[in-house]
N, C-alpha and C positions, 0 to 999 in steps of 0.2 A: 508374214504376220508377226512371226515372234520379233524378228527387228525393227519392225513397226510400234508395237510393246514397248520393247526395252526402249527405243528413243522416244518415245512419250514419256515414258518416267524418269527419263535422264534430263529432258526438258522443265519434266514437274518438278523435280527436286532442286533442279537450276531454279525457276522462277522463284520457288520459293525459299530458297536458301537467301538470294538475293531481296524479296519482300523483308525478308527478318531484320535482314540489315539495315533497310530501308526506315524498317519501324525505328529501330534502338536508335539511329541517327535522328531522326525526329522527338523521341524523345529527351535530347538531351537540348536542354537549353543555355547557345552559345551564346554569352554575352554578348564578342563581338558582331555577332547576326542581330542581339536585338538593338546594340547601337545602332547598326546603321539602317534597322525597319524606322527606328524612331528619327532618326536623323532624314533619312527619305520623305517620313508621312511629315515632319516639321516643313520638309521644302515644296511639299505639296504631292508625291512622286505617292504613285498604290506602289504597294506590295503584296506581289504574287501570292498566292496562298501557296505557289507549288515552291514556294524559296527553301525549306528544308532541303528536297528531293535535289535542287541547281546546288547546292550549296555544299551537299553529298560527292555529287558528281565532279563539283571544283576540288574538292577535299581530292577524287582519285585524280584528276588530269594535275593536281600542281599548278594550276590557273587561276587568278586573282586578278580583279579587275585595280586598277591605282586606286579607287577609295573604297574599296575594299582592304586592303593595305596599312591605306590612310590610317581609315577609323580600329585597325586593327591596333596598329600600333599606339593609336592617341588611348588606349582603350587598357594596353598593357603596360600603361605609362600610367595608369591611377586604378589601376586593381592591383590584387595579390598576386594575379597570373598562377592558380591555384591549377590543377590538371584532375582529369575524372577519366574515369574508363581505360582506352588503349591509352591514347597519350601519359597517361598516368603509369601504365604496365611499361611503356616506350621508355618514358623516364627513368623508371628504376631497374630496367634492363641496361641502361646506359647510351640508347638511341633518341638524340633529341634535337636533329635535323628533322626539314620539310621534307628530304627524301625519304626519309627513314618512318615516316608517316605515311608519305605513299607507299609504301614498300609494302608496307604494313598491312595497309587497306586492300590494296591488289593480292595479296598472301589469300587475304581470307577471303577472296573470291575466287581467286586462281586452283590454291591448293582442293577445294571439295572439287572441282569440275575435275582434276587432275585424276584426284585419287578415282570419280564415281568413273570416269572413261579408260582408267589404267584396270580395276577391278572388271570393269564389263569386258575388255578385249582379254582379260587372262581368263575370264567366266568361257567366254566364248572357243578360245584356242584351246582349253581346255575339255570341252565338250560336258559342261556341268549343264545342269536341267536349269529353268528359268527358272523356276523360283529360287534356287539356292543363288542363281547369278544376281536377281532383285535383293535378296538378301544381302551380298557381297556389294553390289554397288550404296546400299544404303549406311552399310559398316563403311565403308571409305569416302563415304561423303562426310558424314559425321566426327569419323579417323582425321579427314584433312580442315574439319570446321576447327576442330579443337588444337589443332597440332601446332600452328602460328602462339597461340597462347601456351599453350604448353611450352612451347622453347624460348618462351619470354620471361614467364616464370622461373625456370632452370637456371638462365642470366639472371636474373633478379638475386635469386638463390643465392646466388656465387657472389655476386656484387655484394649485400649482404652481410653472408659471412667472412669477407674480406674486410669491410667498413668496419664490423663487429670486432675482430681482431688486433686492427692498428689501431684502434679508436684511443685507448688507454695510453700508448705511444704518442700519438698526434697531443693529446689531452698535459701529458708533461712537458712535450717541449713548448706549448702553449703555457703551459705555466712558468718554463725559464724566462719567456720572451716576456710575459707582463711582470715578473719579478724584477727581470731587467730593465722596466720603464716602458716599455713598447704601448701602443693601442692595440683593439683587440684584431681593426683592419690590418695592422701590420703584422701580430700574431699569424691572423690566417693566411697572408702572403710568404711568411716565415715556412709556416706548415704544408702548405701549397708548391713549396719548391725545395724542404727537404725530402720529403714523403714523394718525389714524380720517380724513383725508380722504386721504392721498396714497396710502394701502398701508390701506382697509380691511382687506383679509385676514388682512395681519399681525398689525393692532391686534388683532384678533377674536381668532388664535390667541393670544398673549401675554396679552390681558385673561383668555380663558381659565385658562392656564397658572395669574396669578396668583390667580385667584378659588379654583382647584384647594389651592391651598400655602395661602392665607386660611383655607381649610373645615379644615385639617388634615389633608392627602395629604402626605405625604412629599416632600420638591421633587427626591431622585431618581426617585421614580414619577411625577410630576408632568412633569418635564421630558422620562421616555420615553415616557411617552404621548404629549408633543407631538408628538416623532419618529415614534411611530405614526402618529396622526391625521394628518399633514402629508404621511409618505412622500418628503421632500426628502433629498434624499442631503444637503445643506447642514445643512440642521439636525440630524441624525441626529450629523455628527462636529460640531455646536454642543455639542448635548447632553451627549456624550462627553467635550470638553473641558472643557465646564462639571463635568461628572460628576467626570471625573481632577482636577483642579484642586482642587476639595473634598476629595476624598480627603487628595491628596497635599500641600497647604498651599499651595501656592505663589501666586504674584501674580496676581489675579483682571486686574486693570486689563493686565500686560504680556500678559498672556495673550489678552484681549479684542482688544488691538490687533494682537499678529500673527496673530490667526487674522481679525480682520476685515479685514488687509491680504490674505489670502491667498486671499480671497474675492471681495477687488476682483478681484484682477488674474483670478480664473476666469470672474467674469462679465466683465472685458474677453476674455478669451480668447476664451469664446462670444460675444462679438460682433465677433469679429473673422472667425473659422469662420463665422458666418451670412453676413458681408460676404464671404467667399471663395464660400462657396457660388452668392453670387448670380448669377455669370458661368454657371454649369453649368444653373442654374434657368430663364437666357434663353434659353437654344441650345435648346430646344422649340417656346416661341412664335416663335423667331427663326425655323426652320425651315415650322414646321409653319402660320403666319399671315402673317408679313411678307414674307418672301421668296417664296411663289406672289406675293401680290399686288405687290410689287414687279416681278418676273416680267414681269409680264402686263402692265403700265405701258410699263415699258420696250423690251421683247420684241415685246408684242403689233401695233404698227402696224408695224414690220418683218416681223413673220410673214404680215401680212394682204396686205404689198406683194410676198413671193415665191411667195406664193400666187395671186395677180392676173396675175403671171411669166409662173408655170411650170405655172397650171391658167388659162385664158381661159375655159375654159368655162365652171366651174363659178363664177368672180367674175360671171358674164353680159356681159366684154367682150371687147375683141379682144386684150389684151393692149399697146396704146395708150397 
């Protein structure tokens, strides 16, 4: 009867963990799915009402039918190819293959079943009561729903503050290069190939950018997308000046150099606030490590000698 129980709600929480995701993927509405409803109903063709649900399911198998493909591609060839949700999280962790989508997708279904059936057989060998076990499998369904994202973000994190750091680097030798006559595509092929050992990231995002502007993207859509992809507040007002600047004619190189000065000095700022920080950071371990045992160093044969005082008895002498 009780393991009858427990796999009922190992079931219930399966189905429904699986509905949720079911939902949020229906609500997101795929361009390339509505091209080719529209493309279908032009040539005459229904469409399923269950096309979200197939469409899901293609997403985890990695299976794509040719115009499926097709209209995907004709589809990323006159949009911004802008990302939302995981793919978006994918992106700015630095995963941004087809596998690395499935990976992804199968994580967040794999990981809760993993964790609710690793929590029940440790409930069980255990010999915990049922309800604390229902308890325990609900905390590791939960633990493994969020933990895919959780370690995306962490990469993000790091991506980030890596981007953040060389940015002002990348940003002056971009400005030797258009001092020197360069364009700003050759600029970023410049920065793209000296940044691939000290600032992989960067190169990776820039080499992007320019392969983006090569295929024929627009280099304002080009360049918001990096601000997408990246999520650096740095690069977003890069982008931005790069943007204005173009617009409005003016000196690509003057402009290069006071906004990459303007950069230095924020990343000295934040390293100057990390440096402040540090004094507030030790008063924990100061507290809460060093000082008992210090304490107890210093304190302690003193304590042991008026205790010897003023308890004889309990030292086992006479007080001598």
């Amino acid at each position: 009867m009780i393991l009858l129980i427990a796999a009922s709600v190992f079931l219930a929480t399966s189905l429904g963990i699986m509905a949720i995701l079911w939902w949020v993927e229906s609500r997101k509405a795929s361009i390339p799915r509505r091209f080719q409803e529209v493309m279908a109903l032009s040539g005459g063709a229904a469409v399923s009402s269950w096309g979200w649900a197939t469409g899901w399911v293609e997403k985890l198998r990695g299976k794509k039918d040719r115009d499926d493909r097709r209209s995907e591609e004709i589809v990323a060839r006159v949009t911004s190819g802008e990302l939302e949700g995981g793919g978006l999280l994918l992106s700015r962790a630095g995963y941004r293959t087809a596998a690395a989508t499935r990976i992804y997708w199968w994580a967040r279904i794999a990981t809760p079943l993993f964790f609710a059936v690793g929590t029940f057989a440790f409930g069980k060998t255990a010999g915990m009561p049922n309800r604390v076990i229902l308890l325990l499998v609900a905390a590791g369904a939960v633990a493994g729903l969020t933990l895919p994202d959780a370690i995306l973000k962490m990469k993000a994190r790091k991506r980030r503050e890596e981007i953040t750091d060389s940015l002002p680097d990348g940003l002056d030798l971009m400005t030797v290069c258009v001092e020197a006559g360069l364009g700003i595509n050759s600029a970023f092929v410049k920065i793209a190939e000296e940044f691939r050992i000290s600032s992989p990231v960067l190169s990776e995002e820039f080499d992007v950018v320019n392969r983006e502007m090569v295929a024929g993207k627009p280099r304002a859509e080009a360049l918001r997308a990096l601000a997408t992809r990246t999520g650096v507040e740095d690069v977003k007002s890069f982008v931005a000046m790069l943007i204005q600047t173009e617009k409005l004619g003016t000196s690509l190189a003057q402009s290069l150099r006071v906004h990459s000065d303007s950069l230095r000095v924020k990343r000295r700022q934040r390293a100057e606030e990390a440096a402040a920080k540090t004094t507030i950071k030790l008063v924990f371990p100061l507290v809460f490590l060093l000082f008992p045992a210090l304490f107890i160093v210093i304190l302690g044969p003193g304590v042991l000698q008026i205790m010897r005082v003023l308890f004889p008895a309990m030292s086992g002498g006479n007080g001598g």
